[in-house]
GUGUMAR-339029 format. One record per residue (C-alpha): x, y, z. Coordinates in steps of 0.2 Angstrom, whole numbers, padded with zeros to 4 digits, always signed. Layout:
<nodes>
XYZ ...
</nodes>
This chain:
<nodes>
+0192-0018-0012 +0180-0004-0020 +0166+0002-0007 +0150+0006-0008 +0142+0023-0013 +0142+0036+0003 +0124+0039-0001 +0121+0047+0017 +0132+0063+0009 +0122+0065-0007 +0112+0083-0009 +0097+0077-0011 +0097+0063+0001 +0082+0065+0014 +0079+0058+0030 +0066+0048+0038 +0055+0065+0046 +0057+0072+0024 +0050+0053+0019 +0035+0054+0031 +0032+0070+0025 +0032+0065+0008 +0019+0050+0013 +0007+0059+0022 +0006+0071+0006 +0003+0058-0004 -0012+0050+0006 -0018+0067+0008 -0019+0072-0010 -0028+0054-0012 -0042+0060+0003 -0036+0043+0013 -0036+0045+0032 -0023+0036+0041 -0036+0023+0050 -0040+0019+0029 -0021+0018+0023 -0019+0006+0042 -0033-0005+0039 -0028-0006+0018 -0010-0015+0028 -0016-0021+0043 -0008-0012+0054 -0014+0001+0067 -0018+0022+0060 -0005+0023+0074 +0008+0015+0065 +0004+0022+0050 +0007+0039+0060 +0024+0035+0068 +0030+0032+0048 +0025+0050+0043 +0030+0059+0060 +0049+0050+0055 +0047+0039+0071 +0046+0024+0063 +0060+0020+0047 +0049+0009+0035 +0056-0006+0029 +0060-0008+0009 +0042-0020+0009 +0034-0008+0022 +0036+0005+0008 +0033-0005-0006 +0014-0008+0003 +0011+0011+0007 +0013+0019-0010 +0002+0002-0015 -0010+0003-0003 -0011+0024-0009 -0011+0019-0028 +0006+0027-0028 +0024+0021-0034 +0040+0024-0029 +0042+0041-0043 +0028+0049-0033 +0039+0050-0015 +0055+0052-0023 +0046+0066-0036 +0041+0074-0017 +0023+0078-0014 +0014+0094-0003 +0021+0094+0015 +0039+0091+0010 +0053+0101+0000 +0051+0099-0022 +0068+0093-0030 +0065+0103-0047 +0065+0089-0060 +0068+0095-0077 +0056+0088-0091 +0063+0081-0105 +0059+0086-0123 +0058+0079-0139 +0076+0084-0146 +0084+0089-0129 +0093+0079-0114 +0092+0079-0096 +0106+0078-0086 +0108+0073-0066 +0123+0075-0059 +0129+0065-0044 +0125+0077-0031 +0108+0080-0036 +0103+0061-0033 +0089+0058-0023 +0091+0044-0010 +0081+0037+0007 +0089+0027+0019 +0075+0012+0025 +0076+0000+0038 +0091-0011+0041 +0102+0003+0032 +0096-0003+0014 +0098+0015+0003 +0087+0018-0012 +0091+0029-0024 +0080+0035-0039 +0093+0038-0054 +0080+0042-0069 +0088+0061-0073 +0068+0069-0076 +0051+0067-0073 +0045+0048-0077 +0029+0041-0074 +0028+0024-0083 +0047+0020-0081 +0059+0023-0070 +0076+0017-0065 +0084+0015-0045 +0100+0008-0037 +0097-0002-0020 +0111-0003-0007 +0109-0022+0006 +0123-0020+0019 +0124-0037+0024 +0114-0049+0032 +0099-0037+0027 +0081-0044+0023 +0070-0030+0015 +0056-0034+0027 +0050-0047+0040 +0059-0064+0038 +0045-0074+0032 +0036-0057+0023 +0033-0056+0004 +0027-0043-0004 +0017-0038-0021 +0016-0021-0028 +0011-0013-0044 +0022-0014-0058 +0036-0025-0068 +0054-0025-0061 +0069-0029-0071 +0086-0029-0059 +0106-0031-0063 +0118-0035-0049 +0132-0022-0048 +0140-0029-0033 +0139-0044-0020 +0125-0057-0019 +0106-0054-0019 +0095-0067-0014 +0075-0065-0021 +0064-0077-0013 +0045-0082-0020 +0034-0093-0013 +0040-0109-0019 +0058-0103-0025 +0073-0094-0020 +0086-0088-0031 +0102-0082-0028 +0110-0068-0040 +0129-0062-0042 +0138-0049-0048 +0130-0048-0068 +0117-0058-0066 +0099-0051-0072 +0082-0056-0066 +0064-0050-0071 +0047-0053-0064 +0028-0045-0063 +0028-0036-0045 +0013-0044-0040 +0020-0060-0040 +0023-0061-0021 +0043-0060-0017 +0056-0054-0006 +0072-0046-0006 +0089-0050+0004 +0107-0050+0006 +0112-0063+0017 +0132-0063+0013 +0145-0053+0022 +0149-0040+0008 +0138-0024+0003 +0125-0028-0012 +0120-0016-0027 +0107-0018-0038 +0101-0007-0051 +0082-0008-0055 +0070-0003-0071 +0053-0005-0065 +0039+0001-0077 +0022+0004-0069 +0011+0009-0084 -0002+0023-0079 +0006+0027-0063 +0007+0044-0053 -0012+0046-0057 -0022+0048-0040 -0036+0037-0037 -0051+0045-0040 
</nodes>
């Protein structure tokens, strides 16, 4: 049986204290305070606090609803932000390439163990393309929780089965099935089967990585 990715080894991989870090940089360079960015998800600055010091691991929709809540995406704290180590990016050009190689992945590990990890080879703004890692009998987030961010997600099942729940639907997807839908149509993320699940995401968030003025 093939396994899953050994995403902890990566390079680039960064743990929870490099993911706060990257958090707070990006409410700071938007001039939020902690007590704004809590009340914005209605949870205590404290929390809020605990999530950039790296006490607290965020879950996958705990994530989603801080770089919303910051008018942020998921490219700004992969793209890393003041307070926390760059991963030089090369730019593409007009009749040139840009290569990533394996090693230079960035990936976070969230809550319940799910592993993101950002595969786009340069800098991106309005696109952007990630893998996603359930071990099993994961929900990304509280069980009855849906979430909504910015953007439009497009994702392929490599591997396993991933259930995505909406308010009035769920819908189980296997192993080559595809699935598409606006992100602020409220909806949650799980893999409730005994096998590791991998997905592969494009989500396109027109006008992102732009602070809010």
């Amino acid at each position: 049986m093939s396994t899953a990715p050994d995403t902890g080894s990566l390079l680039a991989s960064f743990d929870a204290e490099q993911l706060g870090a990257r958090l707070r940089g990006l409410r700071e360079e938007r001039g939020l305070t902690l007590r704004e960015v809590g009340a914005r998800l209605g949870i205590s600055a404290s929390a809020v606090s605990q999530i950039e010091r790296g006490v607290l691991r965020p879950s996958v929709n705990r994530l989603f609803e801080l770089v919303t809540a910051m008018d942020a995406t998921l490219v700004d704290v992969f793209g890393g932000t003041s307070g926390a180590p760059d991963v030089e990016l090369s730019t593409p050009v007009p009749d040139g390439y840009v290569v990533r190689r394996a090693v230079e992945v960035e990936s976070v590990t969230l809550e319940g163990g799910v592993v993101y990890r950002r595969l786009s080879p340069g800098v991106s703004h309005d696109v952007d393309f990630f893998e996603s890692t359930y071990p099993p009998h994961t929900v990304a987030g509280r069980q009855h929780e849906l979430v909504t961010h910015v953007g439009y997600e497009i994702g392929t099942v490599v591997r396993g089965e991933l259930t995505v729940d909406f308010a009035d639907e769920r819908v189980v997807l296997r192993a080559g099935d595809t699935i598409s839908y606006a992100c602020t149509t409220p909806h949650r993320l799980s893999n409730r089967s005994d096998d590791v699940t991998v997905a592969t995401w494009l989500i396109v968030h027109p006008g992102a990585g732009t602070p809010a003025r």
